[in-house]
DSSP file (Angstrom, degrees, kcal/mol; ACC not computed):
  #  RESIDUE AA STRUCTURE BP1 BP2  ACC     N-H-->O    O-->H-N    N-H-->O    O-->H-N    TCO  KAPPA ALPHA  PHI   PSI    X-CA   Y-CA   Z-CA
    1    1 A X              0   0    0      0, 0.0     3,-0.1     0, 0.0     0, 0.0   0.000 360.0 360.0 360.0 117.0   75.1   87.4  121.4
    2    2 A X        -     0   0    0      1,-0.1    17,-0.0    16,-0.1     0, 0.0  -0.088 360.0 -99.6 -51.9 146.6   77.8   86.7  119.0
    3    3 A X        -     0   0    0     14,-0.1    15,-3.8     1,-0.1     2,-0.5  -0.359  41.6-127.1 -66.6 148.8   81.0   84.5  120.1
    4    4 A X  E     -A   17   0A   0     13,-0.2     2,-0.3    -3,-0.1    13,-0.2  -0.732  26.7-162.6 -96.6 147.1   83.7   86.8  120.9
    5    5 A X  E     -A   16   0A   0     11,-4.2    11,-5.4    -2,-0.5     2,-0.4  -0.969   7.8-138.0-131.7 156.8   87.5   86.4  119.1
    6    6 A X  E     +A   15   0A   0     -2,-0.3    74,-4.7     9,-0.2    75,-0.4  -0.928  30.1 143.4-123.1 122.8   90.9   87.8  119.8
    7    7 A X  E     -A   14   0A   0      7,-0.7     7,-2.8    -2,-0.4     2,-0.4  -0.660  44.3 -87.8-123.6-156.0   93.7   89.2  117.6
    8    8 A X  E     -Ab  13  82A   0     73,-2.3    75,-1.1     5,-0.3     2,-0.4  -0.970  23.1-179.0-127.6 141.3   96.3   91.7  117.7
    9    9 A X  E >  S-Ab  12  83A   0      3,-1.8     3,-2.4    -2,-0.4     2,-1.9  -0.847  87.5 -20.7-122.1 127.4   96.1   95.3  116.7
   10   10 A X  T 3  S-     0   0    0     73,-2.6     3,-0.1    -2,-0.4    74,-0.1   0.265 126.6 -49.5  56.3 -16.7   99.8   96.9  117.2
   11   11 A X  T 3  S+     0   0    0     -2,-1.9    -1,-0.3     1,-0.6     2,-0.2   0.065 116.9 116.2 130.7 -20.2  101.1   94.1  119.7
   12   12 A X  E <  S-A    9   0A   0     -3,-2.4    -3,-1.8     1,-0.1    -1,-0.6  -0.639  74.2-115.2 -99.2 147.7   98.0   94.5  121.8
   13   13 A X  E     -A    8   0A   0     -2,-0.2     2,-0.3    -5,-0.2    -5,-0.3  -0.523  35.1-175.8 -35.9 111.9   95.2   92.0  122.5
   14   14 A X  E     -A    7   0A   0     -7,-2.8    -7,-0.7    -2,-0.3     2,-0.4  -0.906  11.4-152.5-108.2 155.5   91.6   93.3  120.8
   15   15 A X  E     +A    6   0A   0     -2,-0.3     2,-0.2    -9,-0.2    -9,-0.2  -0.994  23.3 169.4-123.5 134.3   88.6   91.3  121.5
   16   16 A X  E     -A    5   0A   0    -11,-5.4   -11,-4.2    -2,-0.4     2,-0.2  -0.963  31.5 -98.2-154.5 178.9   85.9   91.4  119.0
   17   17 A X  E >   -A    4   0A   0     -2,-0.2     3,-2.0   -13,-0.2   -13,-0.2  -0.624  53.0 -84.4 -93.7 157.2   82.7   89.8  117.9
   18   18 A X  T 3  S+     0   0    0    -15,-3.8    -1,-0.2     1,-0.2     3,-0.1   0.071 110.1  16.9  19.7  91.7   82.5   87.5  115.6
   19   19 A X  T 3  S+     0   0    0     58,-0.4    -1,-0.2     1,-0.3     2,-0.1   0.604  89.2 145.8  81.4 -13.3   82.3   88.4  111.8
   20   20 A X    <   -     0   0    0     -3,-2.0    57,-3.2     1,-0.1    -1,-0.3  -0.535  51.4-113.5 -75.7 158.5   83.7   92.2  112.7
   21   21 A X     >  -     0   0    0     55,-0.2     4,-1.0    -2,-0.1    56,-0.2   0.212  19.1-117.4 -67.1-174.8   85.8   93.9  110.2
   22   22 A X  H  >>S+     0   0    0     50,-0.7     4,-1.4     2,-0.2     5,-0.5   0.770 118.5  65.9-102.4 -80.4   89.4   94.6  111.0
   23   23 A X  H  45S+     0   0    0     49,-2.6    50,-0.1     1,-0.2    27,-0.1   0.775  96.4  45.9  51.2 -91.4   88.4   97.7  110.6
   24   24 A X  H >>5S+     0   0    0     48,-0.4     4,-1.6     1,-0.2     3,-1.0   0.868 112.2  58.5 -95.9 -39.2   86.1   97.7  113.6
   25   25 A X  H 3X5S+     0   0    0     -4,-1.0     4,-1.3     1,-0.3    -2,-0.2   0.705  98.9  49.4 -76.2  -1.9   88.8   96.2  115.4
   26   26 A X  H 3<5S+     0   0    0     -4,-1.4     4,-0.4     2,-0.2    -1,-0.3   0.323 113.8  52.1 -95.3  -6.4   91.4   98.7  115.0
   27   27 A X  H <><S+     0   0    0     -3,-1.0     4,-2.8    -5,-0.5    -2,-0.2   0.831 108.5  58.0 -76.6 -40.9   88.3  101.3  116.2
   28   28 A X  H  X S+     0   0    0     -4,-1.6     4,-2.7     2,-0.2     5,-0.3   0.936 109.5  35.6 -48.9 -80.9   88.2   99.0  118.9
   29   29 A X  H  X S+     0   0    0     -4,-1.3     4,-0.9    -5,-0.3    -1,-0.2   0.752 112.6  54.7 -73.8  -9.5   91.5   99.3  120.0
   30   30 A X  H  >>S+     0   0    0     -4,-0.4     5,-2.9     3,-0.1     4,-1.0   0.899 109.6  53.9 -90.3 -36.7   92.1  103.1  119.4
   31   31 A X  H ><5S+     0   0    0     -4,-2.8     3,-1.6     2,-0.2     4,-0.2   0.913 117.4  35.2 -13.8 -91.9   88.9  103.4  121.6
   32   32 A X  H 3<5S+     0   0    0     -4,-2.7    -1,-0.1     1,-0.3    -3,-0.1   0.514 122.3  44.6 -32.8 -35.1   90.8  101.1  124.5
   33   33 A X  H 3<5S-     0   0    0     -4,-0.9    -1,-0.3    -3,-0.4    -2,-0.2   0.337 108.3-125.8 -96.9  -9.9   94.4  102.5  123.9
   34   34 A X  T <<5 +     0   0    0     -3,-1.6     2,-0.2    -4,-1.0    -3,-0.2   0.992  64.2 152.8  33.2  57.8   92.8  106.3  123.7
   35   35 A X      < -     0   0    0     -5,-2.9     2,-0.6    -4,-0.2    -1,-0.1  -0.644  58.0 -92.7 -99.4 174.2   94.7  106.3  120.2
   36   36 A X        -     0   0    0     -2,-0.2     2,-0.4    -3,-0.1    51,-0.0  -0.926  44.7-106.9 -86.4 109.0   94.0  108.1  117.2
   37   37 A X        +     0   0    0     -2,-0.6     2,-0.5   -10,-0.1   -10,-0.1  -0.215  67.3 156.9 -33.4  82.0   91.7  105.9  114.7
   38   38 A X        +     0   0    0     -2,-0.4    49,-0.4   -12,-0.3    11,-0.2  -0.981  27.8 158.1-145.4 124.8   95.2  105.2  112.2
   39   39 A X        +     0   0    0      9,-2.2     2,-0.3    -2,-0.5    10,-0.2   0.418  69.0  13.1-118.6   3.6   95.4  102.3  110.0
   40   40 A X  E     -C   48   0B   0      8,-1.1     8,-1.1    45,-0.2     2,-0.4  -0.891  56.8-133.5-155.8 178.2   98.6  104.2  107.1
   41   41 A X  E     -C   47   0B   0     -2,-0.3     5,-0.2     6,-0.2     6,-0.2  -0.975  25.6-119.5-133.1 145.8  100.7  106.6  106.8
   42   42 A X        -     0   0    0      4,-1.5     6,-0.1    -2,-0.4    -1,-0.0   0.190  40.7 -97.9 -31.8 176.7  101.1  108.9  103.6
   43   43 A X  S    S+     0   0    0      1,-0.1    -1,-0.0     2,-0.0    -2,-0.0   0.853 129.6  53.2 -59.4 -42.2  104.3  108.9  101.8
   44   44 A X  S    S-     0   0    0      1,-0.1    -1,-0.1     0, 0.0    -3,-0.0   0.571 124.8-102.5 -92.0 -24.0  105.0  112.2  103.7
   45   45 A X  S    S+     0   0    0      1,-0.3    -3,-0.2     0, 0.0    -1,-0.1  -0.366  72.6 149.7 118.3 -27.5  104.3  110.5  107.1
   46   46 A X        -     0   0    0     -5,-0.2    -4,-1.5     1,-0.1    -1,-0.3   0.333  47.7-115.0 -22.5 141.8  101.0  112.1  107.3
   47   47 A X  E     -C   41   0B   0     -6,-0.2     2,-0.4    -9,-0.0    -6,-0.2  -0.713  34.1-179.2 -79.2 153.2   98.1  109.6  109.4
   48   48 A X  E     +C   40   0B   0     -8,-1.1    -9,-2.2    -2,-0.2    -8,-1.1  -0.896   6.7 177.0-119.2 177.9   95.6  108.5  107.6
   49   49 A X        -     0   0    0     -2,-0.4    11,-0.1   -11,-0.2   -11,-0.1  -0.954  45.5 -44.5-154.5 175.5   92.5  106.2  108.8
   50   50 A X        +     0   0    0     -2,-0.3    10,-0.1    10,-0.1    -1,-0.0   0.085  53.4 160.6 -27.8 128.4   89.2  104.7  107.2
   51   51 A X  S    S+     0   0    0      0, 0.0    -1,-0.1     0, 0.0     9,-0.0   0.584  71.2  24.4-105.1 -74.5   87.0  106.8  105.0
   52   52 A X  S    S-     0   0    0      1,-0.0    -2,-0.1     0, 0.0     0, 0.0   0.791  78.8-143.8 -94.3 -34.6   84.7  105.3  102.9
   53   53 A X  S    S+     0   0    0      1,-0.1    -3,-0.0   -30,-0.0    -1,-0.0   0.739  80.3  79.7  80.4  15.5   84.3  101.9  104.9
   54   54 A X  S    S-     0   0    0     20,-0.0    -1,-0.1     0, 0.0    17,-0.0   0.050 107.5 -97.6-124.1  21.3   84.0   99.9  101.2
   55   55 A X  S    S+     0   0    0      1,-0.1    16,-0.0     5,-0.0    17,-0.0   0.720  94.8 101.0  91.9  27.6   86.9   99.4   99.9
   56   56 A X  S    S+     0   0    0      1,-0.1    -1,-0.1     2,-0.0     0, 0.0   0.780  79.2  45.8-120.6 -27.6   87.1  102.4   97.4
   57   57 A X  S    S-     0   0    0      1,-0.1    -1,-0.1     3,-0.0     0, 0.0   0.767  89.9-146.6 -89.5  -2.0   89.4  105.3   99.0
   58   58 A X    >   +     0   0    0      1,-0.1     3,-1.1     2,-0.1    -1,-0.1   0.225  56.3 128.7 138.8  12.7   91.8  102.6   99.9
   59   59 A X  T 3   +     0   0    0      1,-0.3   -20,-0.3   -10,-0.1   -19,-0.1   0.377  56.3  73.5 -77.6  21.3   92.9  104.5  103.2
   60   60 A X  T 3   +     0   0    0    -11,-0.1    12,-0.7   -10,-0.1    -1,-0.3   0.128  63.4 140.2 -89.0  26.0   92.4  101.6  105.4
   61   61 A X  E <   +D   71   0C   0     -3,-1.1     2,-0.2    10,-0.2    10,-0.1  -0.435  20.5 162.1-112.9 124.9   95.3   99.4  104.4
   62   62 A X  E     -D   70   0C   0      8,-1.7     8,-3.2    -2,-0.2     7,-1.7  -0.556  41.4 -93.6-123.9-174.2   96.9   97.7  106.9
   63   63 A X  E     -DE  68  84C   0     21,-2.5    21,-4.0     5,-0.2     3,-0.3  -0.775  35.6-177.8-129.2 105.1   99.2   95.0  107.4
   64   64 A X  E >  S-D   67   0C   0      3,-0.9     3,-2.9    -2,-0.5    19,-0.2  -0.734  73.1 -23.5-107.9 141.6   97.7   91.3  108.2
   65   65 A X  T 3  S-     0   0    0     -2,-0.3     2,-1.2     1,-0.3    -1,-0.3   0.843 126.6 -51.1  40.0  57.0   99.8   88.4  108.9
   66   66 A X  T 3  S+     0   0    0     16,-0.5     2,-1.1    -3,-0.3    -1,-0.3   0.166 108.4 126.9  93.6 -17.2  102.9   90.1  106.9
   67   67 A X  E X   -D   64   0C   0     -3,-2.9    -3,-0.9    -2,-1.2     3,-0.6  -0.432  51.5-154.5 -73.3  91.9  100.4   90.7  103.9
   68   68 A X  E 3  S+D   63   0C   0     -2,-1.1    -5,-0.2    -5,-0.2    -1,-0.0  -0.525  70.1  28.7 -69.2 145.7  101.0   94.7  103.4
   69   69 A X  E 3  S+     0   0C   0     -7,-1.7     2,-0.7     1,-0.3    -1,-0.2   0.713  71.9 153.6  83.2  27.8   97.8   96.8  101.6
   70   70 A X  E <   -D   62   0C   0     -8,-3.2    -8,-1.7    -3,-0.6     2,-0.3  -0.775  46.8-128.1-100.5 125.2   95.5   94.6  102.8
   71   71 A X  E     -D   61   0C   0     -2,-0.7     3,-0.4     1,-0.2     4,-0.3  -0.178  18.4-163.7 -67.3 114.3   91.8   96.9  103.1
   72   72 A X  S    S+     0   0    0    -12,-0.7   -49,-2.6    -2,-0.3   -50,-0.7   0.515  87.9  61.7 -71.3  10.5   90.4   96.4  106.8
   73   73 A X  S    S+     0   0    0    -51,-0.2    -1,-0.2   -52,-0.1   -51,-0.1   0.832 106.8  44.3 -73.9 -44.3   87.2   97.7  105.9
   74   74 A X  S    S+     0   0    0     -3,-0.4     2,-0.4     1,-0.2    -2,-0.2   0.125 104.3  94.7-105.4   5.7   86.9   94.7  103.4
   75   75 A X        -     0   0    0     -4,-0.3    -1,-0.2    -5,-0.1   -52,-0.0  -0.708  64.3-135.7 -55.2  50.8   88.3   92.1  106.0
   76   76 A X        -     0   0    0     -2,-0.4     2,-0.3     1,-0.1   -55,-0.2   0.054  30.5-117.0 -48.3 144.5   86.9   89.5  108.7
   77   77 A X        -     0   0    0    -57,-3.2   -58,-0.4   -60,-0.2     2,-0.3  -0.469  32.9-161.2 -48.5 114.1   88.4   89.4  111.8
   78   78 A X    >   -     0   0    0     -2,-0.3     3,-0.9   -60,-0.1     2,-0.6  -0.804  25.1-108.5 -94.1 164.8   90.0   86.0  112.5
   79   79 A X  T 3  S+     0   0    0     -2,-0.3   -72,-0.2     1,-0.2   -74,-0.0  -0.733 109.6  22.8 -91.5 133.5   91.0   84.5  115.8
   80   80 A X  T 3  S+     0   0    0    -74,-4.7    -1,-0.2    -2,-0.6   -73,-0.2   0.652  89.7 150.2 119.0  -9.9   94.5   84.6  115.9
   81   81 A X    <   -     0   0    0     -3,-0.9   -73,-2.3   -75,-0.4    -1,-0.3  -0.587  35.5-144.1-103.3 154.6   95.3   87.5  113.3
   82   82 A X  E     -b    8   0A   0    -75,-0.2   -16,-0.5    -2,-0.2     2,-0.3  -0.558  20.3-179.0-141.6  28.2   98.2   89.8  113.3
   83   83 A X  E     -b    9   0A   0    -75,-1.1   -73,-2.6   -19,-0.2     2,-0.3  -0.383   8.9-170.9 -62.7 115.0   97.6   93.5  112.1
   84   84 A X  B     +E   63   0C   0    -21,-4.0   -21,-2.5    -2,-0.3     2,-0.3  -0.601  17.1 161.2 -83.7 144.9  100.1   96.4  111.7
   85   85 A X    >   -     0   0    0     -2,-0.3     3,-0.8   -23,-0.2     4,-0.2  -0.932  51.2 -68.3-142.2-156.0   99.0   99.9  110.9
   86   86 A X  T 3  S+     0   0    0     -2,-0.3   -47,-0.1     1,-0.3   -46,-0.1   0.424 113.1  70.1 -85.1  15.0  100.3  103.0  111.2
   87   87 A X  T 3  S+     0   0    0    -49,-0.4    -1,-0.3     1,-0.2   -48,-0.1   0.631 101.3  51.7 -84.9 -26.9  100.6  103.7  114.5
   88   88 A X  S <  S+     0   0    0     -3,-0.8     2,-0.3     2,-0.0    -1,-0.2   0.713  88.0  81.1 -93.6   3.1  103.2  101.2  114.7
   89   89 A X              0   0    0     -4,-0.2   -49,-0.0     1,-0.1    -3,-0.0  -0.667 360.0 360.0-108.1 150.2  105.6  102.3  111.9
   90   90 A X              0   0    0     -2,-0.3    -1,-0.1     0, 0.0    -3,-0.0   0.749 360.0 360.0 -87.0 360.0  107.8  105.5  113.4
């Protein structure tokens, strides 16, 4: 069993294992919150979330530790770490 680590998704506490994506922890936490799986918004406000899960449609981009456009597919999880999406922008 992998060690478990904690960041924040939105304000909220996620626990995840080890070596997951950001990603998988924002899955994580729309699971837990019974949210909608949303890491952007369009220009238009539209949600978007995760597609392709490799970096290439670029509709995971979130915001870690202050860094906006950063992919959470293409991302480990740190303990400690700080991710906006787009659920949190109004």
């Amino acid at each position: 069993m992998s060690e478990s680590i904690t960041l924040t998704v939105d304000g909220r506490n996620v626990n995840v294992a080890q070596g997951s994506s950001v990603a998988a922890a924002i899955a994580i936490a729309a699971i837990t919150q019974h949210a909608a799986l949303v890491t952007r918004r369009s220009v238009d406000g539209a949600l978007r979330g995760p597609l392709c899960g490799m970096g290439i449609c670029q509709e995971c981009r979130v915001t870690i530790d202050g860094v906006p456009h950063r992919l959470a597919c293409q991302t480990v999880c740190a303990a400690g770490m700080n991710v906006v999406t787009g659920n949190a922008a109004p």
